[in-house]
N, C-alpha and C positions, 0 to 999 in steps of 0.2 A: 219594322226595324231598319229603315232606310234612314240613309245620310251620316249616319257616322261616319265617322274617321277611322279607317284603318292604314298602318304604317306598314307599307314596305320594304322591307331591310331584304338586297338581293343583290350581290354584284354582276350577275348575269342577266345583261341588256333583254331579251327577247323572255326568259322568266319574270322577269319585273313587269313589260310591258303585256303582257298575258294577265298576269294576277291583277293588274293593273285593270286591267279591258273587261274582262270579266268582274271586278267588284264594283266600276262605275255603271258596268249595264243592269248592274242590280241595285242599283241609286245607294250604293257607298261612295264615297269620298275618300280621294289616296292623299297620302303622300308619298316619295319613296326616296330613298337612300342606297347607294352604292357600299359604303361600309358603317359596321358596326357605331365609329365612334359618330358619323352624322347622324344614325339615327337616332343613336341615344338622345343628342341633343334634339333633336326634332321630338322626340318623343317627350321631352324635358321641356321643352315650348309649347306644343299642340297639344298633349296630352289625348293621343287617340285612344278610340275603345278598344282597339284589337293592334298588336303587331304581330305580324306575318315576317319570320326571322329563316331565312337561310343561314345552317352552321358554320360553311369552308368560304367564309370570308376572306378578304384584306387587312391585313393588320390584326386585329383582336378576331378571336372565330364568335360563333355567336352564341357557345357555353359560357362564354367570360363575357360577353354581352349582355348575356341573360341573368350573369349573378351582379353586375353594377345597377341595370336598372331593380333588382331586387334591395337592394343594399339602399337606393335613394329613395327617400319619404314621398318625393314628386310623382314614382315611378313603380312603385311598387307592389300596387295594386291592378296595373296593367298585363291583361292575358297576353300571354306569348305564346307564337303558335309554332314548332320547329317547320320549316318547309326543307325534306329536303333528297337528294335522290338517293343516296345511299340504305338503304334495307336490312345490313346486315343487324343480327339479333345481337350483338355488345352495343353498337349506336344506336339501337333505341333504348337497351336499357340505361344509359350515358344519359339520356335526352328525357327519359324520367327520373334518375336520379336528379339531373340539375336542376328542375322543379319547372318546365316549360306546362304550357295547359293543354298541349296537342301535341299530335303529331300529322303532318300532310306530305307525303312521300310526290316527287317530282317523275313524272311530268304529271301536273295533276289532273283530276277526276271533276270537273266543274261540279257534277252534282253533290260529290263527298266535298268538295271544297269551300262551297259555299253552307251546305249545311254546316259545318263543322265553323265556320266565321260567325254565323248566324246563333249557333249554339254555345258559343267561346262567349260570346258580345251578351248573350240572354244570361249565362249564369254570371259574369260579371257586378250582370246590372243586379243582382240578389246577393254580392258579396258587402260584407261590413267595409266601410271606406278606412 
């Protein structure tokens, strides 16, 4: 399962570079993005296997991120994985109600982290396009 692409959507500099460091030393390939609306388009050009979406963005948070890339034909079939520090029990049930494919609570757990990319990216690859 090496070398895909996974997109990360983070506006926290040292979270990004983390998620970042840790998925290329597992021979993923990043991109990443500061807010929602670059990623989307990055997402809408590259078309990664996995995006990795922090909520309490810039501009659009990443609930209204997660239903435009839903909403586009280009984009739609792409897993999205909430990453984010908040725990309380109404923000995750928010974060499954909006239909993301995970959840990854910050500051993360490299081994839950990567299983859970690894696993987001496998059931993908077995969804109807």
């Amino acid at each position: 399962m090496a070398n895909e692409l996974v997109l990360i959507i983070e506006d926290n500099d040292k979270n990004r570079k983390l998620a970042r460091d840790v998925l290329q030393a597992s021979g993923y390939r990043t991109a990443d993005s500061e807010t929602a609306e670059e990623g989307i388009r990055i997402a809408q050009e590259r078309k990664p296997a996995l995006i990795l979406m922090d909520l309490q963005l810039p501009g659009i948070d990443g609930i209204e991120a997660l239903g435009r890339l839903r909403a586009d034909p280009q984009t739609r079939t792409i897993p999205v994985i909430a990453v984010t520090a908040s725990v309380m029990t109404e923000d995750n049930q928010r974060i499954v109600v909006a239909g993301f494919d995970g959840l990854q609570t910050k500051p993360i757990r490299v081994r839950d982290f990567l299983q859970a990319v690894g696993d987001a990216i496998a059931r993908a690859g077995n969804r109807p396009a």
